[in-house]
PDB file of the backbone (N, CA, C, O) and the ligand in Angstrom, with CONECT records:
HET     ZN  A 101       1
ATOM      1  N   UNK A   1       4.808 -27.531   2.528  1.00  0.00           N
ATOM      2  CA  UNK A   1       6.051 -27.022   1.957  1.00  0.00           C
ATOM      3  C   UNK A   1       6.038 -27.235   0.467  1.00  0.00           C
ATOM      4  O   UNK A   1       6.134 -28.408   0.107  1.00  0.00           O
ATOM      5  N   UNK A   2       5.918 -26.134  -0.644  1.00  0.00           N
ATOM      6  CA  UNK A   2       6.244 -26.427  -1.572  1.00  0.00           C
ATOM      7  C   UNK A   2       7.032 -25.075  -2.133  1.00  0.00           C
ATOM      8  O   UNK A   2       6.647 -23.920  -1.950  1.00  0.00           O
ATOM      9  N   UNK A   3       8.180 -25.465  -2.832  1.00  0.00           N
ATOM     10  CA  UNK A   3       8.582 -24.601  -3.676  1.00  0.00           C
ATOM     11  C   UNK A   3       8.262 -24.513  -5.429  1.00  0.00           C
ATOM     12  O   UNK A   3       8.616 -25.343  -6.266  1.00  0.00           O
ATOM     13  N   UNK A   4       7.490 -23.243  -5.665  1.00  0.00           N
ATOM     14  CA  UNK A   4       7.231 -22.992  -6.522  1.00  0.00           C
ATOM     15  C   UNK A   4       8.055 -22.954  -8.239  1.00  0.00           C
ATOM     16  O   UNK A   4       9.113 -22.341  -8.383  1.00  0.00           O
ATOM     17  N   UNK A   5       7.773 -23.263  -8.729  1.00  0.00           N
ATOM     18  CA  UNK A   5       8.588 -23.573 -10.230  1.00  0.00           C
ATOM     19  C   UNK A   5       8.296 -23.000 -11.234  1.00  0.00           C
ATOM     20  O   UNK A   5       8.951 -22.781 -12.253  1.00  0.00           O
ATOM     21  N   UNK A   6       6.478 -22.539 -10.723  1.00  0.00           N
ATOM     22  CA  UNK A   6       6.505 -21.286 -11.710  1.00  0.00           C
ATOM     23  C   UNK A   6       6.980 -20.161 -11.776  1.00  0.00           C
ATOM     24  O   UNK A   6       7.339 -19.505 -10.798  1.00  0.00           O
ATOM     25  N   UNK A   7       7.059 -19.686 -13.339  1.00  0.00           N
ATOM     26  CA  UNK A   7       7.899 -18.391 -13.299  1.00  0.00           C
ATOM     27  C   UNK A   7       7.345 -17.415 -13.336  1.00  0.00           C
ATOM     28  O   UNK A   7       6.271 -17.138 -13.870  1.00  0.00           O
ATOM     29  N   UNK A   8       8.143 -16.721 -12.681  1.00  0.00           N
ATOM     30  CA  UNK A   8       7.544 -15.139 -12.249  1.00  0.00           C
ATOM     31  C   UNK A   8       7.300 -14.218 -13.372  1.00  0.00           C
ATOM     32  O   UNK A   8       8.207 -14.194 -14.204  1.00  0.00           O
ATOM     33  N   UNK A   9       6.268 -13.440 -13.595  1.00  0.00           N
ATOM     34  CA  UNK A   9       5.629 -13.117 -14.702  1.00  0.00           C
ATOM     35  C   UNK A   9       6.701 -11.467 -14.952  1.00  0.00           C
ATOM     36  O   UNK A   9       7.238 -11.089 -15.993  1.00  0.00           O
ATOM     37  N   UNK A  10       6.701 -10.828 -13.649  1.00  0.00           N
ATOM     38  CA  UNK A  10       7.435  -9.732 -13.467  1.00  0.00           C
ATOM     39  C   UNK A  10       9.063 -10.147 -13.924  1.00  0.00           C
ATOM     40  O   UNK A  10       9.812  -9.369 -14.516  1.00  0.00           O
ATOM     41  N   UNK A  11       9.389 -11.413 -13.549  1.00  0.00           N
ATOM     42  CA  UNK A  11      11.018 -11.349 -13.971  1.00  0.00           C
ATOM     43  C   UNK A  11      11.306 -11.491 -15.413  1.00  0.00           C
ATOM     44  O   UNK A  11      11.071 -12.547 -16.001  1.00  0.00           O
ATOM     45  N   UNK A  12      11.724 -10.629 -15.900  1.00  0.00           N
ATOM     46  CA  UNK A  12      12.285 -11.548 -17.077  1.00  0.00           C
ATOM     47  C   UNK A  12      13.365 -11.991 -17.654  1.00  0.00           C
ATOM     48  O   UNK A  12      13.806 -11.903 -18.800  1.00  0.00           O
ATOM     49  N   UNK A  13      13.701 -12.448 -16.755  1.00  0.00           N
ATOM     50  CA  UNK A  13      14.623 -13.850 -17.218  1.00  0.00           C
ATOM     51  C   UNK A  13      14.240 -14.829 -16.296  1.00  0.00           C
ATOM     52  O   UNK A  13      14.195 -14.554 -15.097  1.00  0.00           O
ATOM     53  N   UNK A  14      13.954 -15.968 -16.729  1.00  0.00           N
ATOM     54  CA  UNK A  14      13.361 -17.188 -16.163  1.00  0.00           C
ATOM     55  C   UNK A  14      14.010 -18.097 -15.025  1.00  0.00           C
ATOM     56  O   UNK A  14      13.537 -18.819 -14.147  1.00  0.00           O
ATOM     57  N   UNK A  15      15.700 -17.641 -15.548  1.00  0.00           N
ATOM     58  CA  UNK A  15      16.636 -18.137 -14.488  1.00  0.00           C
ATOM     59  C   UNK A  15      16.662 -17.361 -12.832  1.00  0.00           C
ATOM     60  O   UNK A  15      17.071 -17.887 -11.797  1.00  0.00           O
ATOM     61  N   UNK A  16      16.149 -16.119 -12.982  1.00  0.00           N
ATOM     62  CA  UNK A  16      16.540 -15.444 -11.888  1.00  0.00           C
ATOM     63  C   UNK A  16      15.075 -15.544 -10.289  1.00  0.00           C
ATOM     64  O   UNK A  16      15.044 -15.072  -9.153  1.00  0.00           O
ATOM     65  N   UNK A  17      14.076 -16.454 -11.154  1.00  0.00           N
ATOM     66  CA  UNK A  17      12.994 -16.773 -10.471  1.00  0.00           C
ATOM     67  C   UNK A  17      13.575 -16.987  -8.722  1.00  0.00           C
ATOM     68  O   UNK A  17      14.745 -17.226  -8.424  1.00  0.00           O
ATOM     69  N   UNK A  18      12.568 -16.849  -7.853  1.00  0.00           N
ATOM     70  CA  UNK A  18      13.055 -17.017  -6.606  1.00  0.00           C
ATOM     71  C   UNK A  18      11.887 -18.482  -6.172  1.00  0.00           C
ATOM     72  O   UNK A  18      10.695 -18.719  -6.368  1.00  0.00           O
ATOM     73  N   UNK A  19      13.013 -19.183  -5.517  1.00  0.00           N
ATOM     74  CA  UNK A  19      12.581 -20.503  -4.982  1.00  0.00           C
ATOM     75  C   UNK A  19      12.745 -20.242  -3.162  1.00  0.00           C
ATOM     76  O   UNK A  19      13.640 -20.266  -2.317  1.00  0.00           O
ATOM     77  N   UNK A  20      10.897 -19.931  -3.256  1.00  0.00           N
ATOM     78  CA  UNK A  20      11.105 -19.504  -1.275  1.00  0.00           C
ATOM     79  C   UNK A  20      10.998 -20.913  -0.664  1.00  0.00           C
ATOM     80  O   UNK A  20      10.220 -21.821  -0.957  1.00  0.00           O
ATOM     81  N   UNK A  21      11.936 -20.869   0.224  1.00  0.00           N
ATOM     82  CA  UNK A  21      11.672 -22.441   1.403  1.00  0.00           C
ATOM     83  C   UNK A  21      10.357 -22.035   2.422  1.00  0.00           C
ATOM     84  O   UNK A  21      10.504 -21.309   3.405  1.00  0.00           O
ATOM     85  N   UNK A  22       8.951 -22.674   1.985  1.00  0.00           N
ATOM     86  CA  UNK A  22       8.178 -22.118   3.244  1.00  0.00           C
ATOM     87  C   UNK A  22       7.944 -22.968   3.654  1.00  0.00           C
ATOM     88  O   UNK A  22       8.070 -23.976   2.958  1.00  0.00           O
ATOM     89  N   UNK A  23       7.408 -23.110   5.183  1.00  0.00           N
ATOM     90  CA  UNK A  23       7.011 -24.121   6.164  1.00  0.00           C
ATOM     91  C   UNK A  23       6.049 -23.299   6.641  1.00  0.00           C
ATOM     92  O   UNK A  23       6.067 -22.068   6.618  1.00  0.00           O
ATOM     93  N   UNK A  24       5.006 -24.177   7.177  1.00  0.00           N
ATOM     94  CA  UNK A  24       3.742 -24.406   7.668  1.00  0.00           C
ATOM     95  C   UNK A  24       3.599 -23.660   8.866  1.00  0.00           C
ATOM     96  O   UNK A  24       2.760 -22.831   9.219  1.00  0.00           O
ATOM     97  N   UNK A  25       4.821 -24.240   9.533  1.00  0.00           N
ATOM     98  CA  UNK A  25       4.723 -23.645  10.904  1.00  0.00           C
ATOM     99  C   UNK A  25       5.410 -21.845  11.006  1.00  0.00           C
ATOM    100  O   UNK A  25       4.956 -20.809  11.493  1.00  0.00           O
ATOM    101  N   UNK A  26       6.930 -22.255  10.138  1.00  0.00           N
ATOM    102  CA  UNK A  26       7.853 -21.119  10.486  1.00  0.00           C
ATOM    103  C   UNK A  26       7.512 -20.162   9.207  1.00  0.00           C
ATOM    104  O   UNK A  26       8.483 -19.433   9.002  1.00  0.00           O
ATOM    105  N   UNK A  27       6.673 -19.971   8.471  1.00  0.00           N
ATOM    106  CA  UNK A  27       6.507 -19.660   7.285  1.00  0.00           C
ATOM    107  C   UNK A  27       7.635 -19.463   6.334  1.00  0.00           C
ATOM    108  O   UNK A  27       7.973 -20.390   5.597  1.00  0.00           O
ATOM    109  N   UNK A  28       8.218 -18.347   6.306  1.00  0.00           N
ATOM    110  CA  UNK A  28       9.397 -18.324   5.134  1.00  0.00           C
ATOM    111  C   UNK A  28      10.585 -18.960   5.769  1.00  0.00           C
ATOM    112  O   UNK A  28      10.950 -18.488   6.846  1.00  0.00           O
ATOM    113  N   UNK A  29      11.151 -19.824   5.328  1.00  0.00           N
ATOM    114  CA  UNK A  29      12.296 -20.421   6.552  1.00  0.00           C
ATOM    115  C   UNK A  29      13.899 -19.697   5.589  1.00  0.00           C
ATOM    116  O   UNK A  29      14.105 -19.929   4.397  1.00  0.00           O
ATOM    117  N   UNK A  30      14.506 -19.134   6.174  1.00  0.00           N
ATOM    118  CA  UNK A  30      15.988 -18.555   5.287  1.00  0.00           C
ATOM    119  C   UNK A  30      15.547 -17.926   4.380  1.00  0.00           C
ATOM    120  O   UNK A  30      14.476 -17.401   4.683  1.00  0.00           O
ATOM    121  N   UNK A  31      15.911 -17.701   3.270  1.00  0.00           N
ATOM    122  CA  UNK A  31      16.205 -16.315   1.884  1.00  0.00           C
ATOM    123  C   UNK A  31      15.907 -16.807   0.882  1.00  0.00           C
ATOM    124  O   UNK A  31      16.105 -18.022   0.845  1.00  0.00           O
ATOM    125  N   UNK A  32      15.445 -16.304  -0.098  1.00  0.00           N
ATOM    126  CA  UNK A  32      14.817 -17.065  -1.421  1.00  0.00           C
ATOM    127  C   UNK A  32      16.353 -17.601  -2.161  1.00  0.00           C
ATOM    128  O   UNK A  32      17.466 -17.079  -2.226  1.00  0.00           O
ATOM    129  N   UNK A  33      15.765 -18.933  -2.674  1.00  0.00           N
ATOM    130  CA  UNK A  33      16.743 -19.278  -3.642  1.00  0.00           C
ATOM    131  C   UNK A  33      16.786 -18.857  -4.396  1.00  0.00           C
ATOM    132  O   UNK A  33      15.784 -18.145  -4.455  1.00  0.00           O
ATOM    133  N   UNK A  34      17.685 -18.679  -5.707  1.00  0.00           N
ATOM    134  CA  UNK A  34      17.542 -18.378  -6.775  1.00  0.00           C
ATOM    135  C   UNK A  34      17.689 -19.508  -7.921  1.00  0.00           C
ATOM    136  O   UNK A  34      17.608 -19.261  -9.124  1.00  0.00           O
ATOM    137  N   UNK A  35      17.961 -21.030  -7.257  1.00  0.00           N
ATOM    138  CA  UNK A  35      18.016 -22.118  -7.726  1.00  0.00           C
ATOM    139  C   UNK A  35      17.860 -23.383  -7.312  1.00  0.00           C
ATOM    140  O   UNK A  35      18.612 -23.955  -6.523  1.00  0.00           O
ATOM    141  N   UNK A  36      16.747 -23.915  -7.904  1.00  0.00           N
ATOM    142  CA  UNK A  36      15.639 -24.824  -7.299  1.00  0.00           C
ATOM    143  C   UNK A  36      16.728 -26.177  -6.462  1.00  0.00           C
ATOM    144  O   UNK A  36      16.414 -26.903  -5.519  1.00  0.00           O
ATOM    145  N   UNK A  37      17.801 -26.135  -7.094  1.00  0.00           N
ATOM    146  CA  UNK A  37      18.712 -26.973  -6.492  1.00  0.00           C
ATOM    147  C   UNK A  37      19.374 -27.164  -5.540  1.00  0.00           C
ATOM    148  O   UNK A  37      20.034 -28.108  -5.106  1.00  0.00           O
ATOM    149  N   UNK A  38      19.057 -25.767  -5.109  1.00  0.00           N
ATOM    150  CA  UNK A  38      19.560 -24.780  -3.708  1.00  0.00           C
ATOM    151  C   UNK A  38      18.716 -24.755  -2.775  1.00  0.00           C
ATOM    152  O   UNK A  38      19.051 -24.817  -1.592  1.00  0.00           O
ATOM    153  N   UNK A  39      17.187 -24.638  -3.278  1.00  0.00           N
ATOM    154  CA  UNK A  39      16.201 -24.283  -2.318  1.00  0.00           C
ATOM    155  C   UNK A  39      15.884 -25.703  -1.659  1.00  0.00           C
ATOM    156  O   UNK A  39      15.692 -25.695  -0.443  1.00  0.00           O
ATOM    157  N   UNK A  40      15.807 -26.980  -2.367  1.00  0.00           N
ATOM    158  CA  UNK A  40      15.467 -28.252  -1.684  1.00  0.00           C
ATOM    159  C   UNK A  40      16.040 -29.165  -0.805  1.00  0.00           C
ATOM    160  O   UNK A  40      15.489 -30.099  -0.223  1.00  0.00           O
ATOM    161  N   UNK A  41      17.318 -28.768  -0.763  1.00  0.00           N
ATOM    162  CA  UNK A  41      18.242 -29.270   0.159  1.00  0.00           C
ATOM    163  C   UNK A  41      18.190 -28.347   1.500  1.00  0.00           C
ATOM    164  O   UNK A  41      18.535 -28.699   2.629  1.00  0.00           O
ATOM    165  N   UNK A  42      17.775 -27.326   1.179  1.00  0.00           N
ATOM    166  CA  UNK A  42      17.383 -26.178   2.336  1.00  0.00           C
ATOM    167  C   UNK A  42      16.188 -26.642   2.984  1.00  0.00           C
ATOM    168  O   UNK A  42      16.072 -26.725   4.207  1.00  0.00           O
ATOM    169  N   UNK A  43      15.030 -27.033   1.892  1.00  0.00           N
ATOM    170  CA  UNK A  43      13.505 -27.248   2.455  1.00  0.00           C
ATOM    171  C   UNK A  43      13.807 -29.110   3.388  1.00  0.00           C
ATOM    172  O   UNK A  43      13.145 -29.584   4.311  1.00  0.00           O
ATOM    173  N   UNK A  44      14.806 -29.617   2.793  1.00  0.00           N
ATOM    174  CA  UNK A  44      14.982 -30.991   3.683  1.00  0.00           C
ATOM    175  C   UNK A  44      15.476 -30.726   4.436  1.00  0.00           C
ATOM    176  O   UNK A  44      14.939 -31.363   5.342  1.00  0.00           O
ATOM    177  N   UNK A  45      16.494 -29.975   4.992  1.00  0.00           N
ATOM    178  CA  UNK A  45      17.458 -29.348   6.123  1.00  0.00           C
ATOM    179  C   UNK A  45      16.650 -29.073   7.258  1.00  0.00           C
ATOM    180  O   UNK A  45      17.028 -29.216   8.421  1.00  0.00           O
ATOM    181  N   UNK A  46      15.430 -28.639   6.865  1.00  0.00           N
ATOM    182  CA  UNK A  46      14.453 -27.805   7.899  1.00  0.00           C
ATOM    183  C   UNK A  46      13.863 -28.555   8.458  1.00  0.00           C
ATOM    184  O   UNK A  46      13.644 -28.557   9.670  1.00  0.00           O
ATOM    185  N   UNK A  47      13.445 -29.449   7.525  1.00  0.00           N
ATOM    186  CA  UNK A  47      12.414 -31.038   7.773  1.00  0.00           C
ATOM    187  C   UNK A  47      13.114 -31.695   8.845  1.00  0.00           C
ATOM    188  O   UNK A  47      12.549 -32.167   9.832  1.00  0.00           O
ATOM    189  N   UNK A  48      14.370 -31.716   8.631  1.00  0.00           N
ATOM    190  CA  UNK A  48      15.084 -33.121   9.641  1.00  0.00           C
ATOM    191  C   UNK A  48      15.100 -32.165  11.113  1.00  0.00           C
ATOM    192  O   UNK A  48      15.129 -32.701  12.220  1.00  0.00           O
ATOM    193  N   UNK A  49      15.073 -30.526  10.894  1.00  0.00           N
ATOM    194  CA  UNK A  49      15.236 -29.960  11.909  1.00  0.00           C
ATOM    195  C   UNK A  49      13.723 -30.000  13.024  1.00  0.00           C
ATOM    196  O   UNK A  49      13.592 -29.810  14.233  1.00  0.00           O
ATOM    197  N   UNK A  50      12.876 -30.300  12.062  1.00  0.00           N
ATOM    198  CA  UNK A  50      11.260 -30.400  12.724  1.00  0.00           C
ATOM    199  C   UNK A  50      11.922 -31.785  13.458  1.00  0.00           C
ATOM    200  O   UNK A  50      11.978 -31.705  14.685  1.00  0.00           O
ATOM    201  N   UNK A  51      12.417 -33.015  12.868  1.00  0.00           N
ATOM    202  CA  UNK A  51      12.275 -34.244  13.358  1.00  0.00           C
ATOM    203  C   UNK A  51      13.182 -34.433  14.780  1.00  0.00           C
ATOM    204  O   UNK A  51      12.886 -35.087  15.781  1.00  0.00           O
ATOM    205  N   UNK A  52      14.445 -33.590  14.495  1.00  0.00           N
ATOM    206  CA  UNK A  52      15.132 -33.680  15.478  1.00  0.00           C
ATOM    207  C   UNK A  52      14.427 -32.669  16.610  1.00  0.00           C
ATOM    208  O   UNK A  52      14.879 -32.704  17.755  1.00  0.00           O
ATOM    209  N   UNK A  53      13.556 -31.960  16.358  1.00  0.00           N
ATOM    210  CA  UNK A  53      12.887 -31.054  17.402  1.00  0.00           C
ATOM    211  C   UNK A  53      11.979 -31.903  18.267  1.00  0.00           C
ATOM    212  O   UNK A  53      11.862 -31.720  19.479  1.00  0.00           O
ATOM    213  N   UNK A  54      11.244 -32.986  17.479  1.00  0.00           N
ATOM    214  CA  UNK A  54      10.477 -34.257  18.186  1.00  0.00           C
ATOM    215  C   UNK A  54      10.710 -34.804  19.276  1.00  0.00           C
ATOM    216  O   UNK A  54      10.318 -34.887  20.440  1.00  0.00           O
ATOM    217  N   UNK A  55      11.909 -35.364  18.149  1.00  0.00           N
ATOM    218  CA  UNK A  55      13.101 -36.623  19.452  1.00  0.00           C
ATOM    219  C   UNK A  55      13.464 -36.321  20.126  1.00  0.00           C
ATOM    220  O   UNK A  55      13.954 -37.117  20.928  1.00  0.00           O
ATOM    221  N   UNK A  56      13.526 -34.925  20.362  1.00  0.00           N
ATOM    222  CA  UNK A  56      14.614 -34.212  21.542  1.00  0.00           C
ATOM    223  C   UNK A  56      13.712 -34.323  22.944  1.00  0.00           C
ATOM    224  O   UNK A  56      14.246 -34.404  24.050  1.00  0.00           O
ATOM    225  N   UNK A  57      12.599 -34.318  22.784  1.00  0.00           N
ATOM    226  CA  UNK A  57      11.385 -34.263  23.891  1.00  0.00           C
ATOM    227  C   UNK A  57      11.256 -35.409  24.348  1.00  0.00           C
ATOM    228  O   UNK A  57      10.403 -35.640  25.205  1.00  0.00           O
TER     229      UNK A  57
HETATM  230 ZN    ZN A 101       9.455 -25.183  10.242  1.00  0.00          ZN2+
END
């Protein structure tokens, strides 16, 4: 899982960059962010959802 920080060469404006949540397993998980502050609380959201998918078994 990483969200990217580089900026998109095509956008230009630097703010409007898209921050994708991907996972390993589910690949793109939800809708691109448009703010990295947005996208990581999304990419941990998913994480706890892998963990609680564990425990449940
Ligand atoms: Zn996943």
């Amino acid at each position: 899982m990483k969200s990217s920080g580089k900026r998109d060469l095509y956008s230009p404006c630097p703010g409007m960059t898209a921050f994708a949540v991907v996972c390993s397993e589910h690949d793109d998980v939800g809708s691109l962010h448009h703010v990295r502050t947005v996208a990581q609380p999304a990419a941990t959201a998913h994480r706890d959802e892998h963990r609680a998918a564990l425990t449940s078994r």
